[in-house]
N, C-alpha and C positions, 0 to 999 in steps of 0.2 A: 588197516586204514579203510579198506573196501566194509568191511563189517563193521565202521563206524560209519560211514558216509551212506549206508543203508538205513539207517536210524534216523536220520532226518531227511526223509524225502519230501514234507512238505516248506520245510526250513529251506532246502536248496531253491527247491523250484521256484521260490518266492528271493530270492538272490540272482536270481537267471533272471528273472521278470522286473524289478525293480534294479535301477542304476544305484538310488540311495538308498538309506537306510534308517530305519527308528530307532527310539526307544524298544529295546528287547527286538527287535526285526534281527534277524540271523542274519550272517556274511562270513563270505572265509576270514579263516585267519592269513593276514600276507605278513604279519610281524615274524623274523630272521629266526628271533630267540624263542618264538614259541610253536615252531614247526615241531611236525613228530611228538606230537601230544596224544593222550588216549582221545581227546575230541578234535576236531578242526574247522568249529565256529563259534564266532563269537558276537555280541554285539557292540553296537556305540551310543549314545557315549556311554563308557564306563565307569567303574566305580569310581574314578578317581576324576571326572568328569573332563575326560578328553574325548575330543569332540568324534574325533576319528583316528584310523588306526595310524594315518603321519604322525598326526599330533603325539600319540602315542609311545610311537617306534621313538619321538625325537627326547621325550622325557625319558625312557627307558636306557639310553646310552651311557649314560656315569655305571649303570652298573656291570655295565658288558666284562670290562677285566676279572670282578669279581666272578661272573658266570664262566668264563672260558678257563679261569686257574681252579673253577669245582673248590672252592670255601667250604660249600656245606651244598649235600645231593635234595636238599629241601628248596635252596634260595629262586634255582629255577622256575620252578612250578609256582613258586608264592608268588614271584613276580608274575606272572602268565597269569593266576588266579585274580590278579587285579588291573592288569594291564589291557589283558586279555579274555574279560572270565567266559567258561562254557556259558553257552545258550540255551536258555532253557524255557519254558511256558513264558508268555505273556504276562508281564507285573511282578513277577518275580526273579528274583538273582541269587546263586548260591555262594556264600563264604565262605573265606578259608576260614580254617582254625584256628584262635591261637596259639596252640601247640605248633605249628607248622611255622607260625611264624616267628615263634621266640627261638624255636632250632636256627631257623635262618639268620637269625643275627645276630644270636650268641657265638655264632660259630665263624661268621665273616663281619664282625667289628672291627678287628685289628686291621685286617686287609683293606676293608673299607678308611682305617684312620689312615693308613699308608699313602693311599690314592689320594686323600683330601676327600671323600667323599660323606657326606654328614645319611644318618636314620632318617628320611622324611615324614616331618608329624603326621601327614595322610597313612602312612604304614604304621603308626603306633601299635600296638599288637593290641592296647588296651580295647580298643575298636573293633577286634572282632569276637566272632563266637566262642564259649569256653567248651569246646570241644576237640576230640584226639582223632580226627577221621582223615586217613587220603582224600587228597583233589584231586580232579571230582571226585563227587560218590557217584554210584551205580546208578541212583534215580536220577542224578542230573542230566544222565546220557540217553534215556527214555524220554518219547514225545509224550506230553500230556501227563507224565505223573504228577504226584503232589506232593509236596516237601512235607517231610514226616518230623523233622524238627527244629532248632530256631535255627543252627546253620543256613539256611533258608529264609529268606526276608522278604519283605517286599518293601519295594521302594520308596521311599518319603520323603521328598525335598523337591526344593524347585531347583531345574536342572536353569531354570532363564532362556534365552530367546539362542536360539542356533541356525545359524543360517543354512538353508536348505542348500545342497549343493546344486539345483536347478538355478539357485538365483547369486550363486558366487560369479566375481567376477572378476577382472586381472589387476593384482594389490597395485599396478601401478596407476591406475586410473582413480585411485584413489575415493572408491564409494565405502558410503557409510548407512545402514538402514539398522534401527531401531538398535543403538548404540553396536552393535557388530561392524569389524571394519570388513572390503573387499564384500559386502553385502550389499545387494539391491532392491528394491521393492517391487511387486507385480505389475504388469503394467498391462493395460488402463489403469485399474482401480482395485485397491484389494478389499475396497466396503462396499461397492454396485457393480449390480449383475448386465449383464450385455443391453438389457431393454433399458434398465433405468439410465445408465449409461446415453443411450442412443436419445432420449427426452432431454437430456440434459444438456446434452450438443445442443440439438436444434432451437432451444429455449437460448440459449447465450450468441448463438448466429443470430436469431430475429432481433434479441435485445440490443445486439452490435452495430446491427444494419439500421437501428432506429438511432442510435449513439452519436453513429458517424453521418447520419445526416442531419442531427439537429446542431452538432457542431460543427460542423465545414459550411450549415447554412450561418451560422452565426460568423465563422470566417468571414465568408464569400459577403455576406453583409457589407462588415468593415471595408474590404476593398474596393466596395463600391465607392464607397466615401471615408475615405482615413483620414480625414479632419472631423467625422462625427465624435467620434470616442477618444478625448481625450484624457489625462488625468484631471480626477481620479478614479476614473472609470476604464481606463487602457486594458490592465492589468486582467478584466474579463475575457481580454480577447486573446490572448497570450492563456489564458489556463483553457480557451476552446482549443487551443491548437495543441494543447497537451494530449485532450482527449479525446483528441482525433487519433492521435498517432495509437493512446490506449486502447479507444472499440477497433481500429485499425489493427492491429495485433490479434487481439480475441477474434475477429470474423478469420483471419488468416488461420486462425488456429482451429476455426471451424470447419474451414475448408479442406484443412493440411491434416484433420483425423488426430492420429497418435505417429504420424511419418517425423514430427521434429520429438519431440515429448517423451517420446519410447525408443530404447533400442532393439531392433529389430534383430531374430533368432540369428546367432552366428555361430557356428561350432567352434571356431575359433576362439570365441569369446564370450559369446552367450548363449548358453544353456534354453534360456526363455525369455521372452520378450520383458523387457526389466524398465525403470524408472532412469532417464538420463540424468545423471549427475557430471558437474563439474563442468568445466568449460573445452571437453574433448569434441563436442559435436559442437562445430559453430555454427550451424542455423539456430539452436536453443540457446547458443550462447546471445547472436544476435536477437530473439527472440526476447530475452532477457533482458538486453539491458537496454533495450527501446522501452520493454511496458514499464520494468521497475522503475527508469529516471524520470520517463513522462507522468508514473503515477505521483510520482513522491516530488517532480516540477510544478503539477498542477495543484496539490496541496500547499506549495510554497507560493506560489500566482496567489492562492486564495488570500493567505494570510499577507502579503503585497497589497491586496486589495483593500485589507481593512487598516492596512497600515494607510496608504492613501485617502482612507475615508476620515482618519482622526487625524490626520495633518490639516484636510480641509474644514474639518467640523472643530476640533480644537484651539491650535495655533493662527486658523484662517488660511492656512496657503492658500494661492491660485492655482489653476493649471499651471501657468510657466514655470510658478517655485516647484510644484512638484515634478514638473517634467525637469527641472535640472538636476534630479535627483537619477533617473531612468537608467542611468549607467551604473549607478550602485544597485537599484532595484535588479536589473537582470545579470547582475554577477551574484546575488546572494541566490535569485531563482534558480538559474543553470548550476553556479558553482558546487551549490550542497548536495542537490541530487545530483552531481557528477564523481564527487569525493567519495558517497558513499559508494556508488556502483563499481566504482573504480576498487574499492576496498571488497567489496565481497568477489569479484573477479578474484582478485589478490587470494583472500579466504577460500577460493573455490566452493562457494556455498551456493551454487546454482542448481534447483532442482526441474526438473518436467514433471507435467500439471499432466496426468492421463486423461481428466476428466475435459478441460478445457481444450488440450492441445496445447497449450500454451509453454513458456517457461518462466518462474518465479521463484522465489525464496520462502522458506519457511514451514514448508507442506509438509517435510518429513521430520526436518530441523526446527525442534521446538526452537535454542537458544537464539536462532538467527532469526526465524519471528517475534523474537518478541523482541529483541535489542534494533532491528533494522525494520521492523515493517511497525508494530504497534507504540514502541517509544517516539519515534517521529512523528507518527498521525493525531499523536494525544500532545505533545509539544505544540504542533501546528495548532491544535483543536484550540486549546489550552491561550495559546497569545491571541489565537486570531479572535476569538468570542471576547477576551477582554477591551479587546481594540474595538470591539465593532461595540458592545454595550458603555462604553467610554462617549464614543460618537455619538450613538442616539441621546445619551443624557447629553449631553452638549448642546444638540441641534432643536431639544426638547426645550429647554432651556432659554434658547435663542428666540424661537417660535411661542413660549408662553410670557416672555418680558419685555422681549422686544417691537414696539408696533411695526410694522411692515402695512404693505398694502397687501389687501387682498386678495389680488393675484399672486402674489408671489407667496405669503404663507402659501397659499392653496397646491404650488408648488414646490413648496420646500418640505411638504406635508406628506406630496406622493411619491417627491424622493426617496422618504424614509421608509413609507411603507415598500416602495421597489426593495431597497434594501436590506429590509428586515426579511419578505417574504425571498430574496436570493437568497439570501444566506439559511433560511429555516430548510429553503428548496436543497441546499447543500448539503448542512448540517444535516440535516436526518440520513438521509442515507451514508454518510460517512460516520456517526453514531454505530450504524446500524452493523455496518463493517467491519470496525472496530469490536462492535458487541460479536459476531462471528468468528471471529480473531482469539477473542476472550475464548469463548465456549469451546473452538475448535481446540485452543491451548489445555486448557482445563481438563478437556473429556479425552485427550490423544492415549495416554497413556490404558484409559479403560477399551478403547476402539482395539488399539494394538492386541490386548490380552485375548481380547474377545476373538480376533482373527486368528491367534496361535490356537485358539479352543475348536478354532472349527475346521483350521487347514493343518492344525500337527500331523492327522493321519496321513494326507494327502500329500503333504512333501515332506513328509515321515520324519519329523524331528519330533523333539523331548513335547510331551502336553505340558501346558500350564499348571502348578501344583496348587490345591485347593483357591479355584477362581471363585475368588464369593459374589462379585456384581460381572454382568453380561452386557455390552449397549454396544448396538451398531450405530451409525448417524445417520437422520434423518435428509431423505432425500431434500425438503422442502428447505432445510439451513442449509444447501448447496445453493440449491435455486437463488434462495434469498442472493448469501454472498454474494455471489455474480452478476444476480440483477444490480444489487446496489454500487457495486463496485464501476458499472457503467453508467449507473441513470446518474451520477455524482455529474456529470459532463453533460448532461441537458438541461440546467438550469440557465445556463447562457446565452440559450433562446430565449428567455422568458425577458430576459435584459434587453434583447434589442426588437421584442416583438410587440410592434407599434404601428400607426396609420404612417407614420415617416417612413417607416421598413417597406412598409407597400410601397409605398410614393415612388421611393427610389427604386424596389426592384421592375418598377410598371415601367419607369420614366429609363431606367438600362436594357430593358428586351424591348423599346421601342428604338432604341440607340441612339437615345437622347439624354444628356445632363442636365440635373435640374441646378439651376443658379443662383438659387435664395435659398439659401439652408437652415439662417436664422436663429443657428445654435449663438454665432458671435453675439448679435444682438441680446439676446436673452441672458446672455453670460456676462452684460457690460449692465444688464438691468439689476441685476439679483448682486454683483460686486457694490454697490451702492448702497447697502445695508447699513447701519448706523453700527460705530463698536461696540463691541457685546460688552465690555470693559467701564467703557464709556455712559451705556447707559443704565448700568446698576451703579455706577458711583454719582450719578449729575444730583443736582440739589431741584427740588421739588420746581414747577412751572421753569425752569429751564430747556431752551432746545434740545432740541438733540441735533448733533453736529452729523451728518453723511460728510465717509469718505470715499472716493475712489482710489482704490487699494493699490499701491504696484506691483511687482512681483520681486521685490528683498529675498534675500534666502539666510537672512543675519539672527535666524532664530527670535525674532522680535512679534509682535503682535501687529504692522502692518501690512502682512498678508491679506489678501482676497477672501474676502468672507465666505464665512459656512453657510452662506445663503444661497453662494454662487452653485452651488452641487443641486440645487433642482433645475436649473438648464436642459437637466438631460430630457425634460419632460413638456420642454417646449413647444416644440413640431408634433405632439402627438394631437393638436387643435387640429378644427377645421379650417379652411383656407379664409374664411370671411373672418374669422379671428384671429388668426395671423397676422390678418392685413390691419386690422383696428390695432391690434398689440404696437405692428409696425409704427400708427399712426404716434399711438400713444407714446412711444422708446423716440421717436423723432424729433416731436417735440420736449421731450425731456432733454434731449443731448441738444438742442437747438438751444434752449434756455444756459446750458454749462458752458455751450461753445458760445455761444453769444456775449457771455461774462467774460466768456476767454477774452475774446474779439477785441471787447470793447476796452480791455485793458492792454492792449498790443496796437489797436488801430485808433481808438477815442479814448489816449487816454487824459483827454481834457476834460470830459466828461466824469461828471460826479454821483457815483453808488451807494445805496447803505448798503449797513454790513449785513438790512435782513434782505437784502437781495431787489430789490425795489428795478423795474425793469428801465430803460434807454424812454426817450421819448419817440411815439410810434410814426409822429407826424414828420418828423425829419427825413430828410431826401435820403444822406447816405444810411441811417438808421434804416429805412422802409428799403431801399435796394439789397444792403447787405443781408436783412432778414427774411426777403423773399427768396435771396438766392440758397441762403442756408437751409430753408424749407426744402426748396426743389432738390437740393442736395441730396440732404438726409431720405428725403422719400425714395429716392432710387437706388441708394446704397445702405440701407439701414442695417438690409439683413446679414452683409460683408465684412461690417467696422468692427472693430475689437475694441471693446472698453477698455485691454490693456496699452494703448496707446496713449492715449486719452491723459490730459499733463491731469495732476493730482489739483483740484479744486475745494473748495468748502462747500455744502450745500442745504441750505437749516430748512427746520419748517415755517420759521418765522416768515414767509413771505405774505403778502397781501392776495385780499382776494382778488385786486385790480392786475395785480401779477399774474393769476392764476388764469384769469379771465382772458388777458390779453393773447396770453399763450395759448388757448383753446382757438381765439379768434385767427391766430395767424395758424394754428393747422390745420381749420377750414380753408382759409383762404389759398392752404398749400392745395 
């Protein structure tokens, strides 16, 4: 044994220095049955592609009774010859015979039927060489020789992906990397190097910290004034506070390095610092299911959002009908991204992000990306574009048939471009994410190969067998992802960034509220819109009827009109327009209330039905109309059109009407 163990002095030394092992890389033999051989190394995997020599010892057991009752003085060695085989050059491996191996089981058939035990077709004798030679031969036991005949092979097949024993790790924690179970991935990153790495962080910290201030400033907005943003415009405010909590997340993950994301070296347990799987480490687990629910919340807010924009542009809702809707909107928001997260906990499909810090799904786990992260965001994608392209034809529609006054097209005009330009603001970057999603899908499999091509020697597992394409990923589709995945959540500034936003935050650090908001008024102005129904069926030089709308939820068409949805663009005037708007909204609701009046207080007094006005000269006529003036000028900007009892109001009126009404909002 000494004068074999001199024969491989650089085989050993390279056993002493390395813990694992390769392809053809020498290591003792520690298998029971093939001690006391003329050699005593061997390599893994072997010919029978076990990975190592446990794996080995464990398949080798059925035929121990045959070996210990000596069937045939051949059987030993054959088995050892494949279980086990000497080690010898680099890329090449010696075979047994098949002489050696038909002796073997001509001779322990019977004993073997005895046991139960069957020929395993990997033993077929057919398979190996037709030659009559002892195992080993004499060149196999020599460093460096060359095989003199085909007993002798070199290797061809793909051995597949083996997990390096640096990055095994305890079966009960249940990881899985690049379909091997008890396997883990490198951690930071097994496609960038320490620099690209370290660009990469700080590019997703600055993008986070821009993130989370343009959406806690779009929060901090709203509660300045939580009567600005009503339905159906809410719904933006609710997907900022998603992506608060998301750049929230990513900065933490900028800060916290690879301390949640990685598990750090433990002899106990980890070999090398490896990729966190599964919900053992609960900082990543909570890490996890903050970003994944808030991400997949604030795609469900989006499409929320265009669901409320075709209620109001469609069927007409008002705010009120749609706010009586709010409780089913935020059980569909929370509820969905709650079931799925709740489900992949369940799954244990949670990975750490070495790159971000972070923890998410799908990084290493193609099927979990693509059934939990990319089928939802194309579902969202998917309803929410048809709702929102629904609306605009609608409102298009409204705007090209309908006459209106010229202030309010002009505002029902820049609603839609708000809209359109939120949603492109949206849209693209979440396109864009999805399209990284794809590509990251697509190319995983070639990235994988490519990394076994370059780190086999390094944690000495099987190479890759004829790799014909090479591709690492490009640093800049990292960049992208991550930038887009954040700027998704600063379009929300864009919605409340206005001369009104100033106003309010000037008139809150002086520690004053302002008390004419004039959203109400402007929302009781635009509800007065004529029916969209109504006026593509009237028959030619007929009026057209205005209604003020109530807020029904009976699925009917007297809903609040899809006019009322440019309100939001009210207070973005200057104060001298305001105040003329005021003027003008005053006496409009003077002339309705007035009709009211006079059918509640004069109802002796006699109207046409085109509206023909009171006579001006009359005492309580002239009292009652001055008081309603003063009225209306000082609370104009307070009153909700939805109070307001349901009226008729045509254009048939007179110019002596029109006229008198101008006179008395001077005179207010």
């Amino acid at each position: 044994m000494g004068q074999k163990m001199d024969l491989f002095p650089s085989q050993i030394a390279c056993v002493m220095s390395i813990e694992s092992h390769s392809e053809f890389t020498c290591e003792p033999i520690r298998l029971r049955m093939c001690q006391d051989l003329p050699y005593n190394t061997t390599f893994m995997p072997n010919l029978l592609n076990h990975y190592d020599q446990q794996t080995a010892a464990l398949a080798m057991e059925p035929f121990h009774p045959m070996v210990n009752l000596v069937c045939s003085a051949d059987l030993r060695m054959f088995l050892c010859a494949l279980y086990a085989p000497v080690c010898t050059v680099y890329g090449h491996v010696s075979m047994p015979c098949r002489s050696l191996c038909q002796r073997a089981k001509d001779e322990c058939h019977k004993l073997m039927e005895i046991f139960g035990v069957a020929w395993p077709d990997d033993m077929e004798c057919s398979r190996f060489p037709d030659c009559d030679e002892p195992y080993p031969r004499l060149e196999d036991l020599l460093t460096g020789s060359e095989p003199t005949d085909q007993s002798s092979m070199t290797v061809q097949r793909d051995y597949g992906f083996w997990c390096p024993r640096e990055l095994k790790v305890d079966p009960d924690l249940g990881y899985t990397f690049m379909g091997r179970k008890d396997c883990s991935a490198p951690c930071p990153s097994m496609f960038f190097n320490q620099q690209e790495l370290t660009f990469i962080r700080y590019f997703i910290g600055v993008v986070s910290i821009v993130c989370l201030s343009a959406t806690l400033f779009t929060f901090l907005t709203f509660l300045i004034d939580v009567t600005r943003f009503r339905y159906p415009e809410r719904p933006i405010i609710f997907y900022a506070v998603c992506y608060i909590m998301v750049s929230l997340v990513f900065f933490l993950g900028f800060l916290l390095e690879g301390r949640v994301a990685c598990n750090p070296v433990s002899p106990s347990q980890f070999r090398a610092s490896t990729i966190t799987q599964g919900s053992h480490n609960k900082a990543c687990t909570l890490f996890f299911m903050v970003l994944y629910f808030f991400t997949m919340a604030g795609s469900v807010w989006w499409v929320i959002l265009t669901i409320t924009w075709f209620l109001a542009a469609v069927p007409k809702w008002g705010s009120e009908a749609i706010e009586k809707k709010a409780l089913l909107f935020h059980a569909i928001a929370w509820g969905l991204p709650g079931a799925l997260t709740v489900t992949l906990l369940a799954l244990n499909k949670i990975e750490g992000d070495g790159i971000s810090g972070v923890c998410f799904i799908g990084l290493y786990d193609i099927d979990a990306l693509r059934w939990f992260v990319l089928a939802p965001l194309c579902v969202n994608v998917a309803v929410g574009v048809s709702l929102l392209l629904v609306g605009i034809v609608a409102l298009n529609r409204v705007r090209m048939e309908i006459p209106l006054e010229k202030e309010n097209q002009t505002k029902l005009v820049k609603f839609m471009i708000r809209m359109g330009v939120f949603s492109v603001l949206y849209l693209a970057p979440l396109f864009t994410v999805i399209g990284c999603y794809i590509y990251e899908h697509t190319y995983r499999k070639i990235w994988e190969k490519t990394w076994m091509e370059n780190n086999c020697r390094r944690y000495h597992i099987p190479c890759p067998y004829k790799v014909e394409e090479t591709s690492r990923p490009a640093m800049v589709l990292f960049l992208i992802k991550y930038l887009m995945m954040l700027v998704v959540g600063i379009p929300s500034v864009f919605w409340v960034g206005s001369k009104k936003t100033c106003f309010e935050w000037a008139s809150f650090l002086h520690g004053r509220r302002r008390k004419d908001s004039g959203v109400n008024e402007s929302r009781q102005v635009l509800q007065e819109q004529p029916d969209f129904a109504q006026s593509l069926l009237r028959e030619p030089n007929t009026p057209i009827v205005r209604k003020s709308r109530g807020t029904s939820t009976q699925g009917t068409s007297t809903h609040a009109s899809s006019t009322h949805l440019a309100v939001l663009d009210d207070l973005d005037e200057p104060a001298s327009s305001v105040h003329s708007k005021a003027s003008y909204h005053s006496s409009l609701r003077r002339t309705r209330d007035d009709r009211s009046d006079t059918v509640v207080y004069r109802g002796t007094e006699d109207r046409s039905f085109h509206g023909s006005n009171p006579r001006l000269d009359h005492p309580l006529s002239t009292h009652s109309s001055l008081h309603q003036i003063d009225s209306h000028s000082r609370h104009s900007s307070q009153r909700d059109v939805s109070v307001a009892p349901p009226t008729l109001i045509t254009h048939g009126t007179t110019a002596s009407d029109g006229r008198a009404a101008e006179n008395e909002g001077t005179n207010a």
